[in-house]
KOLVO-286690 format. One record per residue (C-alpha): x, y, z; residue number from 1; residue in one letter; chain. Coordinates in nm, 3 decimals, padded with zeros to 5 digits. Layout:
% KOLVO-286690
PT       u       v       w seq type mol
PT       X       Y       Z NUM    A   A
...
END
This chain:
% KOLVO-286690
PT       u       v       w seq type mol
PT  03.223  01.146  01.645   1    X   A
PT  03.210  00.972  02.010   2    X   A
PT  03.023  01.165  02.221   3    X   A
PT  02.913  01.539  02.244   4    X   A
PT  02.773  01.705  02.550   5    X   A
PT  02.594  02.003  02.428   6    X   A
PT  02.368  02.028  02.133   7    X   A
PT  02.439  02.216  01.856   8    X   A
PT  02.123  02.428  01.884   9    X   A
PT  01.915  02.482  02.184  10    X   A
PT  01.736  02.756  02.030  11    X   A
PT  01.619  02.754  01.702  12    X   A
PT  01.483  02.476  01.459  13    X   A
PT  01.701  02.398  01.174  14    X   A
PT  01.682  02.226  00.839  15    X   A
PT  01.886  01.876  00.806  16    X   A
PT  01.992  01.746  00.510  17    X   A
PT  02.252  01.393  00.506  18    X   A
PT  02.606  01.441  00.412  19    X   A
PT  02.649  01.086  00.323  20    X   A
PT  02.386  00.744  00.223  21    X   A
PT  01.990  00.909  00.187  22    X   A
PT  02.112  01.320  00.050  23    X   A
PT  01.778  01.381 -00.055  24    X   A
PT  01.560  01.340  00.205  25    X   A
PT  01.547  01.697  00.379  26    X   A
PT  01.366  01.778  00.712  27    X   A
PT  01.311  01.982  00.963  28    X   A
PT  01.538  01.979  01.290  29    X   A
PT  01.347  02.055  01.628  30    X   A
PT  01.595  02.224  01.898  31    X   A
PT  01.734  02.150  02.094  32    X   A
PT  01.891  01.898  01.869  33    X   A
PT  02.252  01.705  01.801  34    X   A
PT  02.372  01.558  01.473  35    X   A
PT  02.571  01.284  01.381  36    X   A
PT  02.883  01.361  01.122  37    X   A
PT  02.683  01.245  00.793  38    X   A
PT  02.436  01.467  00.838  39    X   A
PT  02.436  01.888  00.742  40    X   A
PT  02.212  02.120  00.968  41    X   A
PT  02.135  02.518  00.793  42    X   A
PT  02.001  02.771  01.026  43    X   A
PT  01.830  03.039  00.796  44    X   A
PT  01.985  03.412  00.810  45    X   A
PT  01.695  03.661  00.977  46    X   A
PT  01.444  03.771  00.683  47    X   A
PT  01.486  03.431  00.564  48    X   A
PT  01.169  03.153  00.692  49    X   A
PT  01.239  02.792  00.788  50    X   A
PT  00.958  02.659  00.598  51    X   A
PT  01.001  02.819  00.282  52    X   A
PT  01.367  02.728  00.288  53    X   A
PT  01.258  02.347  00.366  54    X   A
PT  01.060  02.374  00.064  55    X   A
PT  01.328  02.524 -00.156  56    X   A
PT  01.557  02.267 -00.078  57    X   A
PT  01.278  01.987 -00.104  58    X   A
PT  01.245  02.099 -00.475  59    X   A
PT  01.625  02.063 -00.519  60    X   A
PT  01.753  01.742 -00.752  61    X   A
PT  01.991  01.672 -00.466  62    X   A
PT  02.105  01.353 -00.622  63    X   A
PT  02.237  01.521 -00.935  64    X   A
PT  02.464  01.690 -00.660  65    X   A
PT  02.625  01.342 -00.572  66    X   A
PT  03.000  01.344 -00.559  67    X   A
PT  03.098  00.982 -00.520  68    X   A
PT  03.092  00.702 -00.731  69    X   A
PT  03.001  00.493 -00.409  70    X   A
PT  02.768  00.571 -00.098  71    X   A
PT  02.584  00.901 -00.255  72    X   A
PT  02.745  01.210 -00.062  73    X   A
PT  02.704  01.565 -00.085  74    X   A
PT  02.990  01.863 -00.018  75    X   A
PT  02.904  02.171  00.172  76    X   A
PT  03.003  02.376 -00.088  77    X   A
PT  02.772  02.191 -00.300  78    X   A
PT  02.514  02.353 -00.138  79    X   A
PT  02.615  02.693 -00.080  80    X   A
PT  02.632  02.706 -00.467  81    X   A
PT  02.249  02.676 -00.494  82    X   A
PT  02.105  02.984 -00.616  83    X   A
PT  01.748  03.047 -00.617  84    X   A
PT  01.470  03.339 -00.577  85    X   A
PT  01.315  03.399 -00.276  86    X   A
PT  01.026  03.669 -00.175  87    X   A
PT  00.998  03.929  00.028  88    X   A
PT  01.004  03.754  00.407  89    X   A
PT  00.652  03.840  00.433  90    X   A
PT  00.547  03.574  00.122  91    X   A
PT  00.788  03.339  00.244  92    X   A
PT  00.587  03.338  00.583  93    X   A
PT  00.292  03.282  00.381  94    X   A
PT  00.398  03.046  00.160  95    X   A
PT  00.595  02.863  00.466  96    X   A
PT  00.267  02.826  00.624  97    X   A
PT  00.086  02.674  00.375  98    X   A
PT  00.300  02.412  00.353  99    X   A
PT  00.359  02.330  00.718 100    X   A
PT -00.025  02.320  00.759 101    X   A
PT -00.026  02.049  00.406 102    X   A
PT  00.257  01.871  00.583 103    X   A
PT  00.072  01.844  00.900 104    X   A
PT -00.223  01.732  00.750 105    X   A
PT  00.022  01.466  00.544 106    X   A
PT  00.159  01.308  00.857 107    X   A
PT -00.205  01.272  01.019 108    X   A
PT -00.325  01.058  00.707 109    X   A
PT  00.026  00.880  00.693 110    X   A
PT -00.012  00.793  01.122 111    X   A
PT -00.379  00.726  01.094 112    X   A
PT -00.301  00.473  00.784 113    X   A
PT  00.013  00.345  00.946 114    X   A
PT -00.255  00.265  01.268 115    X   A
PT -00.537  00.062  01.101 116    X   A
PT -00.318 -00.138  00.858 117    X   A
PT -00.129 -00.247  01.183 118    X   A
PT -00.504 -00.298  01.368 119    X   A
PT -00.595 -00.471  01.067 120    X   A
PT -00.250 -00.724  01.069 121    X   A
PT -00.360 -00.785  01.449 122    X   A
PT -00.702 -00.841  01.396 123    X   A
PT -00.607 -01.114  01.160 124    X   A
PT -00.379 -01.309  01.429 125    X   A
PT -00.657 -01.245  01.655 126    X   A
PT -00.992 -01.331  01.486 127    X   A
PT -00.913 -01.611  01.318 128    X   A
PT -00.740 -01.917  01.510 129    X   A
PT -00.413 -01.960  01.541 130    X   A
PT -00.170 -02.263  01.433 131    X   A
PT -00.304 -02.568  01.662 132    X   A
PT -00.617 -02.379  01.811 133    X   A
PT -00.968 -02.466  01.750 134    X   A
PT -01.144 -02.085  01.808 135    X   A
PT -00.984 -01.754  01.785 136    X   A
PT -00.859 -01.540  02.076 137    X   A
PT -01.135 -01.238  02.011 138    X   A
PT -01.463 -01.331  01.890 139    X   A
PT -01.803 -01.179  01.888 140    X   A
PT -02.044 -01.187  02.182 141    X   A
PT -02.263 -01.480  02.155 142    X   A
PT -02.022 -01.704  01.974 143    X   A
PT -01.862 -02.055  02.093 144    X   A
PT -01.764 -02.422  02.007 145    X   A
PT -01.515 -02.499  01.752 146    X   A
PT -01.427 -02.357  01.429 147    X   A
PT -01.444 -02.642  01.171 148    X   A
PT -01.149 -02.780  00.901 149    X   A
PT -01.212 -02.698  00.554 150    X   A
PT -01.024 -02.725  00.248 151    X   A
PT -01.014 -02.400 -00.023 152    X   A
PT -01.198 -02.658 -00.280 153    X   A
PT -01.492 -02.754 -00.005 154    X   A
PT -01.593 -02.386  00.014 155    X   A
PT -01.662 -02.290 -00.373 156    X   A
PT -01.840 -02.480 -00.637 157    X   A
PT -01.666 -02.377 -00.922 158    X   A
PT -01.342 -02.250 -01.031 159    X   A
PT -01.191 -02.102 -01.340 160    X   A
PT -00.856 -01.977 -01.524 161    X   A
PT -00.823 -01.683 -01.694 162    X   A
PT -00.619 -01.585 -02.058 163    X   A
PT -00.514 -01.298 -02.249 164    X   A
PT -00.727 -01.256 -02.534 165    X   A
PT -00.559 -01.123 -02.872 166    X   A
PT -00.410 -00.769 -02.831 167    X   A
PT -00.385 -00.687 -03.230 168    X   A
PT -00.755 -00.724 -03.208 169    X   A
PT -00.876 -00.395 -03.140 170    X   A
PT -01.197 -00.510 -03.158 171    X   A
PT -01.152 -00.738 -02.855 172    X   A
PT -01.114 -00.473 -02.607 173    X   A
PT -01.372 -00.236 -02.663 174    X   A
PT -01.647 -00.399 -02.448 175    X   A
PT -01.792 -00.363 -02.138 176    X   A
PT -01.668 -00.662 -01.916 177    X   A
PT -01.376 -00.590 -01.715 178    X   A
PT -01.102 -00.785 -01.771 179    X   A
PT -00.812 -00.808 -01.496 180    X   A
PT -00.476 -00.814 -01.446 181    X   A
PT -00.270 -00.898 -01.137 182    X   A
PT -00.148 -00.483 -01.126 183    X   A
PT -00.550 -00.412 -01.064 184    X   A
PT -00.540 -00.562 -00.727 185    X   A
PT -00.370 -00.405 -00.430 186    X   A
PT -00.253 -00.600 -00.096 187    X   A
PT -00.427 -00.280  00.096 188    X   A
PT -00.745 -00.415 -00.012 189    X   A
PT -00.886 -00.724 -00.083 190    X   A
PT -01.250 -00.610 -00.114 191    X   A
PT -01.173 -00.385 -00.380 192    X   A
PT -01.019 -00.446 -00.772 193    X   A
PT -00.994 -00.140 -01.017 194    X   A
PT -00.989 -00.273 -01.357 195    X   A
PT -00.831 -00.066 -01.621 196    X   A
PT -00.898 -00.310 -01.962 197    X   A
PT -01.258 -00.430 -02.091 198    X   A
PT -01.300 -00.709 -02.336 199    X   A
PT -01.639 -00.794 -02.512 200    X   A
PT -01.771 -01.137 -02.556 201    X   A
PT -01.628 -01.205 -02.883 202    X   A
PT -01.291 -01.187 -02.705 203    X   A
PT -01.421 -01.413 -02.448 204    X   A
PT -01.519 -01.674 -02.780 205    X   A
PT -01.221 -01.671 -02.923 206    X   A
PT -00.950 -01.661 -02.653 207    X   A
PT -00.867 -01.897 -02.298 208    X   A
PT -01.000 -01.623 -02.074 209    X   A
PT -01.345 -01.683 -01.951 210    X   A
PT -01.681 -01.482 -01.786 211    X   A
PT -01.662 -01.535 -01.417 212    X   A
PT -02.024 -01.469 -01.213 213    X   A
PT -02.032 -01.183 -00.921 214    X   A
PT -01.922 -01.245 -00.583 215    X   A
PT -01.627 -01.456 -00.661 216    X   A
PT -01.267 -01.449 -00.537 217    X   A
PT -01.002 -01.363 -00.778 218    X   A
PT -00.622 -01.515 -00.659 219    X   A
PT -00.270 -01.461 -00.842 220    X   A
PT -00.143 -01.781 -00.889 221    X   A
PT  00.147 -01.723 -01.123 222    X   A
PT  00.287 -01.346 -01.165 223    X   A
PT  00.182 -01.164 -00.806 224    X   A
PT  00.140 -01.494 -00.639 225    X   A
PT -00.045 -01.463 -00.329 226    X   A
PT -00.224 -01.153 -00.392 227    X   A
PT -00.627 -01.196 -00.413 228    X   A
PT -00.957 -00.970 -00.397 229    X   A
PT -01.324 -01.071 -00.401 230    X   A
PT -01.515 -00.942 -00.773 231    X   A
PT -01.854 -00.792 -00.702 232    X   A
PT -01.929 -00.751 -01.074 233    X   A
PT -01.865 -01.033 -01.386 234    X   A
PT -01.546 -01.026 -01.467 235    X   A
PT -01.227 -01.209 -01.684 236    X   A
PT -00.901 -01.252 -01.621 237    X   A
PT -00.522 -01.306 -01.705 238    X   A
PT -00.369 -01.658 -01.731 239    X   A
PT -00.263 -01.568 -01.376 240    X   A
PT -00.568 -01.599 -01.212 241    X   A
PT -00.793 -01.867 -01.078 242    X   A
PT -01.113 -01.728 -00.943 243    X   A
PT -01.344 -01.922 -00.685 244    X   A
PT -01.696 -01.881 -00.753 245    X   A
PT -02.049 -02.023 -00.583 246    X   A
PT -01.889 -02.008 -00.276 247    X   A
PT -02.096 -02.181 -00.007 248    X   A
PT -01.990 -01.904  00.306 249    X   A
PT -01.965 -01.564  00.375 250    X   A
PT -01.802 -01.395  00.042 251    X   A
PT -01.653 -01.133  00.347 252    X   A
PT -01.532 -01.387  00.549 253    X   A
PT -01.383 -01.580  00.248 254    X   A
PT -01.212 -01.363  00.081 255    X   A
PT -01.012 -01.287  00.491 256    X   A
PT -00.966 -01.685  00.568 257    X   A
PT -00.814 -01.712  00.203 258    X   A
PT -00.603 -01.388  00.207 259    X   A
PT -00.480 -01.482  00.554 260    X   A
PT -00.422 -01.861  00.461 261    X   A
PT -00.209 -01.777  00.121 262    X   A
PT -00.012 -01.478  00.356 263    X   A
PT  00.070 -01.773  00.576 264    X   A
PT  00.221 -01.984  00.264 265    X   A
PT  00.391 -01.739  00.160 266    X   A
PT  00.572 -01.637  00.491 267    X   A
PT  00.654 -01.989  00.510 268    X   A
PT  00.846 -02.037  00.170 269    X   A
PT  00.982 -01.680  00.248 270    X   A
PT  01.369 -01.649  00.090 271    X   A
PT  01.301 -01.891 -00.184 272    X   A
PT  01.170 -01.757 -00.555 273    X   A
PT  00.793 -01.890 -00.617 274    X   A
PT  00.738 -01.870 -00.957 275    X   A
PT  00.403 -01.952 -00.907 276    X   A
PT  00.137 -02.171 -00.753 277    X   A
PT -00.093 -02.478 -00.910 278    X   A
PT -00.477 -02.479 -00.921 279    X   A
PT -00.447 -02.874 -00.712 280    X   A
PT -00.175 -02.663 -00.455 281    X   A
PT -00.428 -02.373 -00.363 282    X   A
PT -00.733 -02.565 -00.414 283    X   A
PT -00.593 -02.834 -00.087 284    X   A
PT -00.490 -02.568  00.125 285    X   A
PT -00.636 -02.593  00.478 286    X   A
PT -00.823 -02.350  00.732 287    X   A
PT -01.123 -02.299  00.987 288    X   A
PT -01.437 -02.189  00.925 289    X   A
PT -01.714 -02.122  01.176 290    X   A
PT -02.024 -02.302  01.172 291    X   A
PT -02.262 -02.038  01.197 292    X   A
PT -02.264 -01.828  00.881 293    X   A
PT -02.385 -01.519  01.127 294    X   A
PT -02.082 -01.548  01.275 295    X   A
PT -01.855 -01.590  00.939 296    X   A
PT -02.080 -01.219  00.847 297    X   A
PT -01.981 -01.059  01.144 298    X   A
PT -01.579 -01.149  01.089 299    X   A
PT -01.661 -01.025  00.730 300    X   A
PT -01.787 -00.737  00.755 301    X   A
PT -01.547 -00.620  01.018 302    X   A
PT -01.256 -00.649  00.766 303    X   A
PT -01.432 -00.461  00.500 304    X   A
PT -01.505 -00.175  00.692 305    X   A
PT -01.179 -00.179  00.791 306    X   A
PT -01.026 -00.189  00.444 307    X   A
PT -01.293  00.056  00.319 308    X   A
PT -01.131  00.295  00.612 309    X   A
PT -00.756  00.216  00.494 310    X   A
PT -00.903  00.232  00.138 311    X   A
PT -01.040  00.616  00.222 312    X   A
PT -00.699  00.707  00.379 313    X   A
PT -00.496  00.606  00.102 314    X   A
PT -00.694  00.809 -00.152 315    X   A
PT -00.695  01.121  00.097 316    X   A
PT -00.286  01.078  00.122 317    X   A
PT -00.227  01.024 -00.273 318    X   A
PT -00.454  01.368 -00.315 319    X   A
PT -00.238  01.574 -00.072 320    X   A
PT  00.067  01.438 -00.241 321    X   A
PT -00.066  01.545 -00.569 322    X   A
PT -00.162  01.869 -00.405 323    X   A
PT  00.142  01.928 -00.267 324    X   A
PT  00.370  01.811 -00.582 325    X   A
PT  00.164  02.023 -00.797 326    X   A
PT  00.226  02.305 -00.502 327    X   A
PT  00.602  02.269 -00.510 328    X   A
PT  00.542  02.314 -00.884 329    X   A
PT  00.380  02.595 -00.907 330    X   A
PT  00.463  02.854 -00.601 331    X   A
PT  00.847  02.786 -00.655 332    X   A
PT  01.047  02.965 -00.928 333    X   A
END
């Protein structure tokens, strides 16, 4: 196709659904509209509604209708074979409805997400000084003078490793002290961990891993490298971890200067494969630190309301999922 100068539908919305590449991925077409040649549009007869139709085909395995052995593409007659039930048009409407409203509701969460974890990726750039600078571009009211050098090792007073403590013991992991894994921390959140595996102390005895005080900040160093979250509770970890405890600043601010310093690293050695990073390497890494620890609070706290916000979101999107999966389940025969 080289040009077309009408659309194909001033009129009436339409469902589109790719002919070639992504065949799976149906949506709703807004008139007036135009397609390009790898992509199908269906206009539904009269007694027939748009949104329970976009539902019906969203429950379709589209994939298993793939007739290449290349770039996944899908026939028209492929899907004018579909047979399915429908309703009266009356329960369609309803049922249509419902599920616009859910989708609605979806794409608010999704563009409300989407918005703070870019205002979060600013604020970072912003807040904390640049390559070369000596203060940030946006500070606090009340704040000045120069942020000052510090290395990762000047700002705790102790550090520790982690192990895996013997699974065949059963015994070992039916205690009370969490004991985490790199897959318990999430890059959305690095004020936050959500162990799923407790050990006792006997397991902490008789293996490498060891107890690691409150308020401390637990970094991949081997399997996840780069990923990090400050521990509010006692804790042990995986071989992959070395945790920075007694820190002498704001744990907030800490746990932000370190996440954005190892982010930094890693965008740096982007393209090659890091299999993993020393205790000596992340313990020498470099960044500024105000002087005033009211000031290191304020910069804190900001990014953990923040991530509590994108934290909140998350869990509100992954329950209207859920809802809506279990929906598509259930209302569809």
């Amino acid at each position: 196709m080289l040009s077309v100068d009408a659309a194909l539908s001033y009129d009436q919305d339409a469902i589109g659904i790719g002919r070639k590449g992504t065949i799976d991925k149906p949506y709703v077409l807004r008139s007036p509209f135009w397609t390009v040649d790898t992509l199908f549009y269906v206009i539904p007869k009269i007694n027939y509604d748009l949104y329970f139709l976009f539902k019906v085909f969203q429950c379709i395995d589209w994939k298993g209708k793939d007739e290449s052995t290349g770039v996944p593409s899908l026939s028209k007659v492929s899907i004018n074979e579909v047979c399915t039930l429908f309703p009266k048009i009356e329960e369609q409407m309803e049922v249509g409805s419902y599920f616009k409203v859910l989708d609605q509701n979806l794409t608010l969460y999704q563009h409300k997400h989407d918005k703070l974890i870019t205002l979060k990726q600013a604020m970072l750039q912003k807040m904390f000084p640049k390559d070369g600078a000596l203060t940030p571009e946006v500070r606090f009211k009340g704040f000045e003078g120069s942020w000052e050098e510090r290395k990762i090792s000047d700002i705790c007073g102790v550090t520790s490793g982690g192990g895996t403590p013997k699974t065949s013991e059963a015994n070992f992991w039916s205690g009370n002290i969490p004991w985490i894994q790199s897959s318990d921390i999430s890059d959305a959140n690095i004020y936050s961990v959500t162990p799923r595996k407790w050990i006792n102390q006997e397991a902490i005895r008789k293996s490498a891993t060891k107890l690691v005080s409150a308020n401390s900040i637990a970094v991949v160093t081997r399997v996840g490298v780069g990923k990090l979250a400050l521990v509010e509770f006692d804790y042990a970890t995986s071989q992959d971890f070395l945790s920075l405890s007694k820190l002498n600043v704001d744990k907030h601010f800490a746990v932000a200067a370190v996440h954005l310093v190892l982010k930094s690293k890693m965008n740096e050695t982007q393209g090659t494969s890091i299999k993993g990073l020393t205790k000596e390497e992340l313990l020498d890494y470099r960044f500024l630190v105000p002087e005033d620890k009211s000031e290191q609070q304020k910069i804190g706290n900001y990014f953990q309301k923040l991530d509590q916000l994108i934290d909140q979101h998350t869990t509100q999107l992954e329950k209207l999922k859920q809802i809506k999966a279990a929906c598509l389940a259930r209302m569809f025969v």
